[in-house]
N, C-alpha and C positions, 0 to 999 in steps of 0.2 A: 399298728399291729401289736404293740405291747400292751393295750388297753385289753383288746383281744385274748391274748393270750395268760393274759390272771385270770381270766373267767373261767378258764378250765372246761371249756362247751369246744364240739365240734364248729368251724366257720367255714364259710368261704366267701371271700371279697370279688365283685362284680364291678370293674368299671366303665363305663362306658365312654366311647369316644364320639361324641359326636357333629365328626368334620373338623374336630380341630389340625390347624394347621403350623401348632407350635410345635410339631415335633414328640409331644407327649405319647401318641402310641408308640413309637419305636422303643422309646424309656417303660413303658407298661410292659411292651410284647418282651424285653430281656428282661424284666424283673418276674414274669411272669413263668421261667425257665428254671429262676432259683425258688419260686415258692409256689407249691402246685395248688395251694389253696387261692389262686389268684388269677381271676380269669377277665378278657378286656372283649367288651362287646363294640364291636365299632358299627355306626349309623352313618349312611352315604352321606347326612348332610346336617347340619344344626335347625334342630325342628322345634326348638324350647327343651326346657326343663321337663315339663311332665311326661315328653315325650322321651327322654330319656330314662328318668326314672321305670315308667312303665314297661320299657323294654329291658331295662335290669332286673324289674321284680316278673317278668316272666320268664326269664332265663333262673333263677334262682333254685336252687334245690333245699332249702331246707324249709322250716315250717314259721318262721318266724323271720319279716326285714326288719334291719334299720338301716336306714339311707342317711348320707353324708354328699352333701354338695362340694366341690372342687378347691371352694372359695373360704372353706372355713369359718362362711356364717355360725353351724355350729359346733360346736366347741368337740369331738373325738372323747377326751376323757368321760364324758358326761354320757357316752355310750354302756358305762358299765351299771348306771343307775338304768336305764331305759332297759336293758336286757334284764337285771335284777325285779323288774317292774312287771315284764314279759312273762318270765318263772312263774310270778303267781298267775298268772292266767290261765 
């Protein structure tokens, strides 16, 4: 969220949940209380990745995604170049 919030842009963060069983929606659905730019999509069951993704980039309101995996493949900070990149478009 701090990467986020230097860019000075309206956001909203989309997560989705899908079928996880660790617990992690209940920890989404109260952080979700404190930050209203944060909203948690949950899917009945784990169907892959694209299928999750895809169900966040339709729920989405603004005109521009970037997507972040769970797992921290990629790196968050390196969102503010990808959004800088975005502008010129």
């Amino acid at each position: 969220m701090e990467v986020l919030k230097g860019l000075g842009l309206s956001y909203e963060m989309i997560f989705v949940d899908d079928g996880s069983s660790d617990g992690s929606r209940k920890i989404l659905k109260e952080a979700a209380t404190q930050y209203p730019f944060l909203r948690v999509l949950r899917l009945r069951e784990n169907r892959g990745l694209s299928t999750a993704l895809v169900a966040g980039m339709k729920e989405a309101r603004g005109e521009k995604i970037v997507t972040l995996d769970s797992d921290l493949q990629n790196d968050p900070c390196r969102h503010s170049q990808i959004v800088g990149t975005l502008r010129s478009l």
